[in-house]
C-alpha positions as CSV (number, residue, x, y, z in Angstrom):
1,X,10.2,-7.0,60.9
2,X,7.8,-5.8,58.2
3,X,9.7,-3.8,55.4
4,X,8.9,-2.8,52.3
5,X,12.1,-2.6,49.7
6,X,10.6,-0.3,47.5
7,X,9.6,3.2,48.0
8,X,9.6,6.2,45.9
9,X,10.1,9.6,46.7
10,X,9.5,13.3,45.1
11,X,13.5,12.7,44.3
12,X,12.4,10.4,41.5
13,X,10.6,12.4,38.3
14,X,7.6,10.4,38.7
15,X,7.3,10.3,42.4
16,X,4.9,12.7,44.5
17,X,5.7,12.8,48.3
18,X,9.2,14.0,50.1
19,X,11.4,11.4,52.4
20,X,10.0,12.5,54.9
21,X,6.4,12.3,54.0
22,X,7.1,9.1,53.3
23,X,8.8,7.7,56.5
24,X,5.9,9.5,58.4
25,X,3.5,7.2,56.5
26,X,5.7,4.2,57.1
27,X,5.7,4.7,60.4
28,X,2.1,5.3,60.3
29,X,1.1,2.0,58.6
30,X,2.9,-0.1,60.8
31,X,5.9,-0.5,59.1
32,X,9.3,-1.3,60.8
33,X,11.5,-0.5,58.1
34,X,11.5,1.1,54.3
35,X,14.1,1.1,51.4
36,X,14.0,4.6,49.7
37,X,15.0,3.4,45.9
38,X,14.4,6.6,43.9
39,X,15.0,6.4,40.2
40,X,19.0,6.5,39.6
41,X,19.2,8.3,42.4
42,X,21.0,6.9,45.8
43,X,19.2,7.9,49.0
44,X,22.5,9.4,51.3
45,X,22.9,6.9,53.8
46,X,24.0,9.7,55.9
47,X,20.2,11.0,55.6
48,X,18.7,7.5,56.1
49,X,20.5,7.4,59.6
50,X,19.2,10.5,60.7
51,X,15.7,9.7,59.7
52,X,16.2,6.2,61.6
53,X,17.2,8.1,64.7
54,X,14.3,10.9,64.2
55,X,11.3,8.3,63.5
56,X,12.3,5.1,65.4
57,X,12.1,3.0,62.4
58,X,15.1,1.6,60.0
59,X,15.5,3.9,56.6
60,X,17.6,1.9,54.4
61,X,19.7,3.8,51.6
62,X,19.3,2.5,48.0
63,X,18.9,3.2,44.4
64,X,16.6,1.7,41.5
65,X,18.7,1.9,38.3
66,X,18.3,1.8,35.0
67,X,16.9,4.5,33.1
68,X,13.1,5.0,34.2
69,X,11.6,4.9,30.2
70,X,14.1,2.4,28.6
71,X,16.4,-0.4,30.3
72,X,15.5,-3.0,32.7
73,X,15.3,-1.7,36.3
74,X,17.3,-3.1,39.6
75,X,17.9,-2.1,42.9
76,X,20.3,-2.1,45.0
77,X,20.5,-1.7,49.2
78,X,23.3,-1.0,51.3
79,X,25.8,0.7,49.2
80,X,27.6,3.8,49.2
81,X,27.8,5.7,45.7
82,X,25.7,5.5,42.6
83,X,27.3,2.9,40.4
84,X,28.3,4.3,37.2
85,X,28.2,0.9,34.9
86,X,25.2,0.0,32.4
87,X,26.0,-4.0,31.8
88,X,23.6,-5.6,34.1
89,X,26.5,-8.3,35.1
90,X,29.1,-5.6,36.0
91,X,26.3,-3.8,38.3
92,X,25.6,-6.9,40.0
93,X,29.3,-7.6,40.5
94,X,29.9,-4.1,42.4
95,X,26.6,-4.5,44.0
96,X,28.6,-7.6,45.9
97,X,32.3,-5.5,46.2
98,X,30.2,-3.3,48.2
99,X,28.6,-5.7,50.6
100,X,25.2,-4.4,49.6
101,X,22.1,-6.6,48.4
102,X,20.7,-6.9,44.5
103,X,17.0,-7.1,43.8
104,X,15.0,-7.9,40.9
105,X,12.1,-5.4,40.9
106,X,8.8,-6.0,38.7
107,X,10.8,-9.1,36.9
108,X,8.6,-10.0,33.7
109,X,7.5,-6.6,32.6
110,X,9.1,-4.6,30.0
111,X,11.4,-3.0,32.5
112,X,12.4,-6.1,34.4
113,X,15.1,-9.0,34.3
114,X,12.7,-12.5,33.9
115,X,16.2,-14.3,34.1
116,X,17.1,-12.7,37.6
117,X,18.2,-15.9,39.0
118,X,21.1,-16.5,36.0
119,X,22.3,-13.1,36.2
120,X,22.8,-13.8,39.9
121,X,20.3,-11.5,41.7
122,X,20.4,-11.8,45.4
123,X,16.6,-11.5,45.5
124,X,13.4,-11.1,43.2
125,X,10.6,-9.2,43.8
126,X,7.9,-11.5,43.5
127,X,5.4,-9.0,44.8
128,X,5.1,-6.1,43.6
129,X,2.6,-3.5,45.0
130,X,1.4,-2.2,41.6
131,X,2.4,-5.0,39.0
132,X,0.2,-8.4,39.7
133,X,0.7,-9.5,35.9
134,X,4.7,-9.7,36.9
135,X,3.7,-11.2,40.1
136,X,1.6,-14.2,38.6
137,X,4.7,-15.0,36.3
138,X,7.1,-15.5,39.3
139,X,8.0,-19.0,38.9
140,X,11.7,-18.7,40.7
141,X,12.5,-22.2,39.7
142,X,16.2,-21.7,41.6
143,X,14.4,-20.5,44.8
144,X,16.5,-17.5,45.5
145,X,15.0,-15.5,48.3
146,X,11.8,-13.6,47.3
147,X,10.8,-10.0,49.0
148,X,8.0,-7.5,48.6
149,X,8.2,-4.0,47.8
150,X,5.5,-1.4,47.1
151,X,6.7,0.6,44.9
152,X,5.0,3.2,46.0
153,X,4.9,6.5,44.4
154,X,3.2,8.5,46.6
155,X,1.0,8.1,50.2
156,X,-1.8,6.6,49.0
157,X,0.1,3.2,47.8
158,X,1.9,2.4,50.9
159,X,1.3,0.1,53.7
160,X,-0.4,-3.0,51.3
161,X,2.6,-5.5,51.0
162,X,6.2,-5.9,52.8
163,X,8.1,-8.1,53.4
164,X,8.9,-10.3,56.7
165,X,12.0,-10.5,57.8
166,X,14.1,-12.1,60.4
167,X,16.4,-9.8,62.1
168,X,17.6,-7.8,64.9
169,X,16.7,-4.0,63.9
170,X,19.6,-3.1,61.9
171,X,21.1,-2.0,58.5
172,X,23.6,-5.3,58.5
173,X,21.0,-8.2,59.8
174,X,18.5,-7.2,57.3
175,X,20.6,-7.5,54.0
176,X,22.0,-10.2,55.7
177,X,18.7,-11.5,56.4
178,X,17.7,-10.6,53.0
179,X,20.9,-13.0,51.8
180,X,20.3,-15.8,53.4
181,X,16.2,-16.1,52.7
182,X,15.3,-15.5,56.3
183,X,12.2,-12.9,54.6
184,X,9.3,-13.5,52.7
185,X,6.7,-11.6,50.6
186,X,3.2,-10.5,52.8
187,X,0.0,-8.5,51.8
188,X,-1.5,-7.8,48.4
189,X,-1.2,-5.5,45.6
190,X,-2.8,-1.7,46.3
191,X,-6.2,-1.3,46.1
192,X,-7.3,0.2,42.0
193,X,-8.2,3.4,44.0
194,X,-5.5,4.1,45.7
195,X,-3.7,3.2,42.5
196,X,-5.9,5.8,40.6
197,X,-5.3,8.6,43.4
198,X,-1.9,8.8,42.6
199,X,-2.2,10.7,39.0
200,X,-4.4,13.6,40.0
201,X,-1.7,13.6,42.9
202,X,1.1,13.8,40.4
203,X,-0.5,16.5,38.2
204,X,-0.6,18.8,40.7
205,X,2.2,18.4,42.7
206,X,4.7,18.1,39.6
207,X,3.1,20.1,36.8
208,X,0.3,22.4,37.5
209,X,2.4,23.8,40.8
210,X,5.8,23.9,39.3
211,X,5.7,23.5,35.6
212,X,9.0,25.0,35.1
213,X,10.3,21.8,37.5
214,X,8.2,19.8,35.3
215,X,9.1,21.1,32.3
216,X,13.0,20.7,33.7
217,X,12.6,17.2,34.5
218,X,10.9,16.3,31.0
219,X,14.2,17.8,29.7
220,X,16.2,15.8,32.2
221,X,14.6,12.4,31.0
222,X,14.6,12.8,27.2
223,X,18.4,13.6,27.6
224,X,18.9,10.2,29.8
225,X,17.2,8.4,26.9
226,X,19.2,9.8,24.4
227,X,22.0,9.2,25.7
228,X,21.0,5.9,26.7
229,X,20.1,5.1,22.8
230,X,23.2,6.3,21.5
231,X,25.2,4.1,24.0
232,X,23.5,1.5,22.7
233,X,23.8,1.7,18.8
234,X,27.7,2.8,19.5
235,X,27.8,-0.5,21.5
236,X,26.0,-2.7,18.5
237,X,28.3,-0.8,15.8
238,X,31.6,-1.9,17.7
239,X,29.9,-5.3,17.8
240,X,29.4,-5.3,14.0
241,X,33.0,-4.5,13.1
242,X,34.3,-7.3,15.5
């Protein structure tokens, strides 16, 4: 099966395209199966059955956490409810409790775990559709199973790399699949101009045709940050008084 594990949607602030756009251009690129992974946001596996059913190719629920400007970034496939921990290791651990599959996405930039296989990731992303500097520093010294995943923000970056994996067709044999190291990482990073397309895409989709959406989500993100800061420093101050 060719899948790609990471897929963005209009559902994430700095995505473009709806589901459904999207599955229609899996589908249309050859693709057997896609993870949607929106930004802190868990794709209802409720929905990703009924677009499985509608377009004859697997839609796999799952999430990329982490806040989108300031902590490391990981995904996670095949659970059920948006895990509401910050600690990478607790993540992980419920990540496991729920059957479901961890992957490291884009491991050595600024917004990736480089020590993926310590923390116990089931997988790294050692191709990453838009990051090739991340992708040349993938040593995985522990071999833990590798995968591919777009990371595709809108249309005009899917369909370049995915991942081969062995299984049967459903929801179970790939993370399964995914587990045991029956995949591995095809293709190449997108094309620059497909790259480029994506940002007159995202002006006018998100900003110049609803700015008050825009304007909204801006909100929405500096809040998350915030928040995310002061969780922090509370965290360091409790450290110092230890």
């Amino acid at each position: 099966m060719k899948i790609d594990f990471h897929v963005h949607t209009n559902r994430s602030v700095d995505a473009v395209h709806s589901p459904r756009e999207m599955v229609k251009m899996a589908k249309k690129t050859g693709l057997d199966a896609i993870a949607i992974t929106d930004h802190t946001r868990l794709f209802p596996p409720r929905e990703a059955k009924r677009f499985t059913r509608e377009f004859g190719l697997v839609v796999l629920s799952g999430i990329e956490g982490g806040n989108i400007a300031v902590q490391k970034h990981w995904i996670a496939l095949g659970i059920s409810q948006v895990i509401p921990k910050i600690r990478i290791d607790e993540i992980l651990t419920s990540i496991r409790q729920e059957n479901g599959v961890s992957i490291a996405p884009h491991p050595h930039t600024r917004l990736g775990f480089g020590d993926y296989a310590e923390l116990g990731f089931d997988a790294v992303e050692s191709l990453n559709g838009s990051e090739p500097g991340s992708n040349r520093l993938v040593r995985n010294s522990r071999r833990i199973p590798e995968v591919a995943g777009s990371d595709s923000h809108a249309l005009s970056m899917m369909g370049f790399c995915w991942t081969e994996v062995e299984a049967d067709g459903t929801e179970e044999s790939i993370l399964e699949s995914v587990r045991r190291g029956r995949c591995r990482p095809a293709g190449f990073t997108i094309p620059l101009f497909n790259l480029i397309c994506f940002y007159p895409l995202f002006l006018r989709h998100r900003i110049l045709i609803r700015p008050a959406a825009a304007y909204a989500a801006a909100r929405q993100v500096i809040g998350d940050i915030r928040r995310v800061r002061a969780h922090e420093l509370s965290c360091q101050k409790c450290r110092t008084y230890q």
